[in-house]
C-alpha positions as YAML, in Angstrom:
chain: A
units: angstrom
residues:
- id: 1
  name: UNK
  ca: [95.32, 93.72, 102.95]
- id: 2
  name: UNK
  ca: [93.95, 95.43, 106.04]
- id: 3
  name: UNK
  ca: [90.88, 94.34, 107.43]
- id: 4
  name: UNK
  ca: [89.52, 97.58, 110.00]
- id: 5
  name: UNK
  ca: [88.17, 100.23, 108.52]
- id: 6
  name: UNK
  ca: [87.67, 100.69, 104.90]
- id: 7
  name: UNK
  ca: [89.03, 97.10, 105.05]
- id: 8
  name: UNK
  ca: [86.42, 96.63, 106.46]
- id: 9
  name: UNK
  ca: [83.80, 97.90, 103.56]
- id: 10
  name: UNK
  ca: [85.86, 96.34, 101.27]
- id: 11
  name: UNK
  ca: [84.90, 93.15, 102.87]
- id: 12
  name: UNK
  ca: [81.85, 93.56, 102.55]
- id: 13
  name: UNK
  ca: [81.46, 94.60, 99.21]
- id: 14
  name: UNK
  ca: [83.30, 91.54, 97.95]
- id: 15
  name: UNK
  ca: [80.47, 89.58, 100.14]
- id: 16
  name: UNK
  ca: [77.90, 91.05, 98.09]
- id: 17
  name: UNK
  ca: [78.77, 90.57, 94.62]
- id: 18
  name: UNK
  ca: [78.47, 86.92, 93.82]
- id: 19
  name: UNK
  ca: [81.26, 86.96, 91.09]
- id: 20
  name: UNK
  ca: [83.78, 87.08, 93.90]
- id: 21
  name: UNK
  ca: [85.45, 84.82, 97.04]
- id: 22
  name: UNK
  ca: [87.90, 85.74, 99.30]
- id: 23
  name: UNK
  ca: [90.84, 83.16, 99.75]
- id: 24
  name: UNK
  ca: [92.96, 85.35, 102.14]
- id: 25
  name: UNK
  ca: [92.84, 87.54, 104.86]
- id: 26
  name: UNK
  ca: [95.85, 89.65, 105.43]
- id: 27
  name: UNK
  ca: [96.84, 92.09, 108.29]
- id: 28
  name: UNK
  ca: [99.35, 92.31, 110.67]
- id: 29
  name: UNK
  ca: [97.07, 92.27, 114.11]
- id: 30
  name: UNK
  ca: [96.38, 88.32, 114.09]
- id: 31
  name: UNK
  ca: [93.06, 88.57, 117.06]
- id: 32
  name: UNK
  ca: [91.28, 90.99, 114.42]
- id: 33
  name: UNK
  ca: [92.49, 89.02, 111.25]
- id: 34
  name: UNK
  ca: [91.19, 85.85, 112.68]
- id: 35
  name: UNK
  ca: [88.19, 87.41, 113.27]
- id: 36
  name: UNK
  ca: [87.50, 88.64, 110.14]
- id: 37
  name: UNK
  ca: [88.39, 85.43, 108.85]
- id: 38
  name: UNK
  ca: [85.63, 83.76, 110.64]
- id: 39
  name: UNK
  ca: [83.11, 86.53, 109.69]
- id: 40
  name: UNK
  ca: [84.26, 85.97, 106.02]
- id: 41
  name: UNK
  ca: [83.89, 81.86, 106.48]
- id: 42
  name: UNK
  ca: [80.43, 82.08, 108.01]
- id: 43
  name: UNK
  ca: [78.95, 84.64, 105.42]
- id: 44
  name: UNK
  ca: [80.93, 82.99, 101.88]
- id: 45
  name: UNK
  ca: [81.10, 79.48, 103.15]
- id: 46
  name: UNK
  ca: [84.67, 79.21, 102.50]
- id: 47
  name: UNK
  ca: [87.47, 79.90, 105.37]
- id: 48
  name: UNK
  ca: [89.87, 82.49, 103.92]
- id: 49
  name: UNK
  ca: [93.16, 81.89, 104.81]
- id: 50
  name: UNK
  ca: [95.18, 84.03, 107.10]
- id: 51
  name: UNK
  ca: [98.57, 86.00, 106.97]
- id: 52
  name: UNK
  ca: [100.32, 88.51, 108.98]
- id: 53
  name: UNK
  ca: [103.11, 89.45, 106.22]
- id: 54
  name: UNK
  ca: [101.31, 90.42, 102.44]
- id: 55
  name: UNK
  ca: [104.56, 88.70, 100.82]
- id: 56
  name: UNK
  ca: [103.27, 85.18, 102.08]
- id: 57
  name: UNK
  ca: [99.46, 86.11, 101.12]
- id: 58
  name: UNK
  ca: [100.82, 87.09, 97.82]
- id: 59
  name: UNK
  ca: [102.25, 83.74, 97.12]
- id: 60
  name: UNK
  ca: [99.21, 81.84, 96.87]
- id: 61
  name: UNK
  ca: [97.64, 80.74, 93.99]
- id: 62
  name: UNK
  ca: [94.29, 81.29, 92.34]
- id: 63
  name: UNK
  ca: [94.10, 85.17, 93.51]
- id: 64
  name: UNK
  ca: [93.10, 87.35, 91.14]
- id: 65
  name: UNK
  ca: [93.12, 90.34, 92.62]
- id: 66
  name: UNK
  ca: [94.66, 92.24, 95.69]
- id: 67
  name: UNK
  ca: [92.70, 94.73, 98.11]
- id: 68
  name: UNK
  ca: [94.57, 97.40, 99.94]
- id: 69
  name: UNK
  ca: [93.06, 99.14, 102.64]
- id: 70
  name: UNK
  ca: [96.41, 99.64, 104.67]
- id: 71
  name: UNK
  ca: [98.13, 102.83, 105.98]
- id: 72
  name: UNK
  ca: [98.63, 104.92, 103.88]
- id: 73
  name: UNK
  ca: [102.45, 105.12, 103.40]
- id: 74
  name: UNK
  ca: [102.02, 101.31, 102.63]
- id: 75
  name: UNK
  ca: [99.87, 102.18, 99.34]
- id: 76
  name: UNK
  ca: [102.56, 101.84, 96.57]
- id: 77
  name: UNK
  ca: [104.57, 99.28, 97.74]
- id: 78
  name: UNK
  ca: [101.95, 96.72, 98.45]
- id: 79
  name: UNK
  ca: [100.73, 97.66, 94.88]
- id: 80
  name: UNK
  ca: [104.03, 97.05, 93.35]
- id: 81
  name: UNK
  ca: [104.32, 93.72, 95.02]
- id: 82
  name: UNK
  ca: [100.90, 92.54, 94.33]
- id: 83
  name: UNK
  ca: [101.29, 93.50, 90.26]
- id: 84
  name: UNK
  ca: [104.76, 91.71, 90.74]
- id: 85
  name: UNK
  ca: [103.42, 88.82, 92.03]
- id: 86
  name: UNK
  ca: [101.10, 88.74, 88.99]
- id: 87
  name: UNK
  ca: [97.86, 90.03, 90.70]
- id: 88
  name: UNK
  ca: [95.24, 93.40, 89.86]
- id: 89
  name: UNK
  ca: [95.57, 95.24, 92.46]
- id: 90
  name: UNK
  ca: [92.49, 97.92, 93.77]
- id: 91
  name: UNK
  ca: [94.35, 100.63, 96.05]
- id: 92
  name: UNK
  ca: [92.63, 102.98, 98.86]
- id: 93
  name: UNK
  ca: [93.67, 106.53, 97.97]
- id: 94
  name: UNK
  ca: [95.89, 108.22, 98.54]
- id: 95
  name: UNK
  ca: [97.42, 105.40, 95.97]
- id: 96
  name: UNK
  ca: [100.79, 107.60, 96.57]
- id: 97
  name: UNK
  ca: [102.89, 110.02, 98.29]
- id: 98
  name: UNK
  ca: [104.48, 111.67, 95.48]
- id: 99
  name: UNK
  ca: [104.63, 111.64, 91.38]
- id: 100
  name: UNK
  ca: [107.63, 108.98, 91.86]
- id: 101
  name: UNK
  ca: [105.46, 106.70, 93.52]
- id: 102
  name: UNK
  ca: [102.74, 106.60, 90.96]
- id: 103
  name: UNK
  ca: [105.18, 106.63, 87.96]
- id: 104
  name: UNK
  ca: [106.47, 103.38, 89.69]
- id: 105
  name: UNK
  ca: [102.78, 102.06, 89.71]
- id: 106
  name: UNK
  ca: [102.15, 103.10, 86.38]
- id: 107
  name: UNK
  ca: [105.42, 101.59, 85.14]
- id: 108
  name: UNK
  ca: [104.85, 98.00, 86.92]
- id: 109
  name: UNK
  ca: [101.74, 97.87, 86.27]
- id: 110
  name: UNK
  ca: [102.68, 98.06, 81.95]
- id: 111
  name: UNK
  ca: [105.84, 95.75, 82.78]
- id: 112
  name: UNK
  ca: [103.68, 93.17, 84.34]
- id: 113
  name: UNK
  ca: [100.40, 93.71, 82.14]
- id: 114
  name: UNK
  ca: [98.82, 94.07, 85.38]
- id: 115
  name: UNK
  ca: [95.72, 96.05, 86.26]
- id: 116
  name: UNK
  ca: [95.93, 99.09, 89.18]
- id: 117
  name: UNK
  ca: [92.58, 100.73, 89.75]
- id: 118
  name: UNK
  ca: [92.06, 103.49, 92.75]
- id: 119
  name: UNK
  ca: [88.67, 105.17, 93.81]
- id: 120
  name: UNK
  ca: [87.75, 108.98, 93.46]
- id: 121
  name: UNK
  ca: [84.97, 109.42, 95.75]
- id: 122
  name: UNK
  ca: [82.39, 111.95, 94.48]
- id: 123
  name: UNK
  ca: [85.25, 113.14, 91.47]
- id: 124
  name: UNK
  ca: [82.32, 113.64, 89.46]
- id: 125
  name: UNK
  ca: [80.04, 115.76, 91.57]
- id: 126
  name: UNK
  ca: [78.62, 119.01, 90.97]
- id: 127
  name: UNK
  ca: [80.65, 120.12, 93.75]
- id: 128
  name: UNK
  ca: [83.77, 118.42, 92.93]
- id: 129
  name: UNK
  ca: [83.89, 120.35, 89.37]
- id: 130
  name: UNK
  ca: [82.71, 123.65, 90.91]
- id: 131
  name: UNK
  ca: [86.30, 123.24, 92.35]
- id: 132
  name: UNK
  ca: [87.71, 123.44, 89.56]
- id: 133
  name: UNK
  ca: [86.43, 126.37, 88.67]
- id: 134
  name: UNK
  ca: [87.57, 128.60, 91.61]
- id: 135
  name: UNK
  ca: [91.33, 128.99, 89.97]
- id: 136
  name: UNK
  ca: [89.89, 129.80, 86.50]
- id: 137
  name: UNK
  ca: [87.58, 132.17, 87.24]
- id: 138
  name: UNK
  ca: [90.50, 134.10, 89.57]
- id: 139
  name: UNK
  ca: [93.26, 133.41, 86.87]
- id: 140
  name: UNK
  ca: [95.16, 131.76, 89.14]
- id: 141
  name: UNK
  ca: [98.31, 130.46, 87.05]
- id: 142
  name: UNK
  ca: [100.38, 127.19, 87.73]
- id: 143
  name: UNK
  ca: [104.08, 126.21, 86.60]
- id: 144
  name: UNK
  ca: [103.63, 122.55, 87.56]
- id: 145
  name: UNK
  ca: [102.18, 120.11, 85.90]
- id: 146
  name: UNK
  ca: [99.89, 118.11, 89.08]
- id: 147
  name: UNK
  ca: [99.19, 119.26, 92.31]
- id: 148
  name: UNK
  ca: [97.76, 116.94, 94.65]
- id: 149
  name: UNK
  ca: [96.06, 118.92, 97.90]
- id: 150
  name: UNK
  ca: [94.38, 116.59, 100.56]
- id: 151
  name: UNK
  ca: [91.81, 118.39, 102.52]
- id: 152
  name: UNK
  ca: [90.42, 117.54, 105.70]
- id: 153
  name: UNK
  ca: [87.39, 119.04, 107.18]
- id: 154
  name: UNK
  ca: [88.50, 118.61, 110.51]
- id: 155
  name: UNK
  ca: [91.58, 119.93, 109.87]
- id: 156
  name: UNK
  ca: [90.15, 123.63, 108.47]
- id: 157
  name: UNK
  ca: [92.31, 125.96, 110.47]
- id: 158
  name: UNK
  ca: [95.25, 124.23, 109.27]
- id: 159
  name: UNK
  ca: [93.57, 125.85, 105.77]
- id: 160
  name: UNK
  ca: [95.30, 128.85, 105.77]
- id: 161
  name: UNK
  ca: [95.33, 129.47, 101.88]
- id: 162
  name: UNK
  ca: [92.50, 131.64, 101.00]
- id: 163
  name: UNK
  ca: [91.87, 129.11, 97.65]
- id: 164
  name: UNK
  ca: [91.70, 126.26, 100.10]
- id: 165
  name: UNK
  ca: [90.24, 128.49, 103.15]
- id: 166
  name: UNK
  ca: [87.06, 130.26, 101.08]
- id: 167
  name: UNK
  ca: [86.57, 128.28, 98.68]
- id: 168
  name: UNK
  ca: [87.34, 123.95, 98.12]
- id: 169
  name: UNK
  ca: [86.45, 123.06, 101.64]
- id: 170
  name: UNK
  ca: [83.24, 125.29, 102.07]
- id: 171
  name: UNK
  ca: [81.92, 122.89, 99.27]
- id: 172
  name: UNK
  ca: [83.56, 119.72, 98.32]
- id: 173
  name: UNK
  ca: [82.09, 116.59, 99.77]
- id: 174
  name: UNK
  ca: [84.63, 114.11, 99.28]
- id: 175
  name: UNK
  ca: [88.72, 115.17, 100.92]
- id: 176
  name: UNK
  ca: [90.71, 115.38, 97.79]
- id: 177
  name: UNK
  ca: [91.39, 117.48, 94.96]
- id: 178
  name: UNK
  ca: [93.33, 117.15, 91.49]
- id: 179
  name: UNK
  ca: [94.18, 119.82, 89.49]
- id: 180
  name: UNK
  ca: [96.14, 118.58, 86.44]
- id: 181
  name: UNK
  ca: [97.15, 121.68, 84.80]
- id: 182
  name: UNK
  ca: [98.94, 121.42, 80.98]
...
């Protein structure tokens, strides 16, 4: 599900890794669907086929698993449907919008039996960890029990929080940050 992009890579990386075949293309601008449909067909030597609308893709038999690389605010719905309709499901992050959102992923995904697997770019980098860090070593203290805070490069001087300012985008590679805090 979405083919510019990161759809794009994900394309590709299914092309590589002989285990796999893609048997449908889905996104709703048909000239650059079709197009990656041929690109898939030449490369695999099987024609995908193509939808505009995931709920007809998600029909089909014989899929295994479901690739979103859509907008974002379409993240936990398309993951819902796809685990509904039987199928693992591999979802760009942000894989939600808020903790009701992922308890809704979490909760199909153990009604159905279904796998739902998201990436964390560079989550294990020196980097990444030295994050983690910054609100121990200040004793900052936390009520809640996630906070989620995307972080943009180009967006900086949006940063205004000195934590955020000083501190996690000066060094982190990748645009995210977790802090789970018990």
């Amino acid at each position: 599900m979405g083919v510019n992009s990161r759809g794009a890579e994900h394309i590709r990386g299914f092309l590589h890794d002989p285990r796999t075949e893609i048997r449908a293309i889905v996104d709703p601008d048909e000239e650059v669907g079709q197009k990656r449909v041929t690109e898939i067909a030449d490369k695999q030597g099987v024609r995908p086929e193509f939808f505009k609308d995931i709920r007809d893709a998600l029909e089909m038999k014989g899929i295994d698993i479901v690739s979103s690389a859509t907008p974002n605010h379409w993240h936990a719905l398309m993951g819902i449907w796809a685990m509904q309709a039987g199928k693992d499901v591999y979802i760009e992050k942000p894989i939600c919008h808020n903790i009701h959102e992922g308890q809704a992923l979490v909760a199909t995904a153990a009604k159905y039996g279904r796998q739902c697997q998201t990436e964390a770019d560079g989550m294990l980098s020196r980097e990444y960890r030295k994050g983690f860090e910054v609100p121990a070593a200040n004793k900052v203290s936390f009520d809640l029990l996630h906070v989620n805070v995307t972080l943009w490069e180009r967006n900086r001087d949006a940063c205004r929080s000195e934590l955020v300012k000083n501190h996690i985008v000066d060094f982190m590679g990748d645009h995210h940050a977790t802090i789970q805090v018990c």
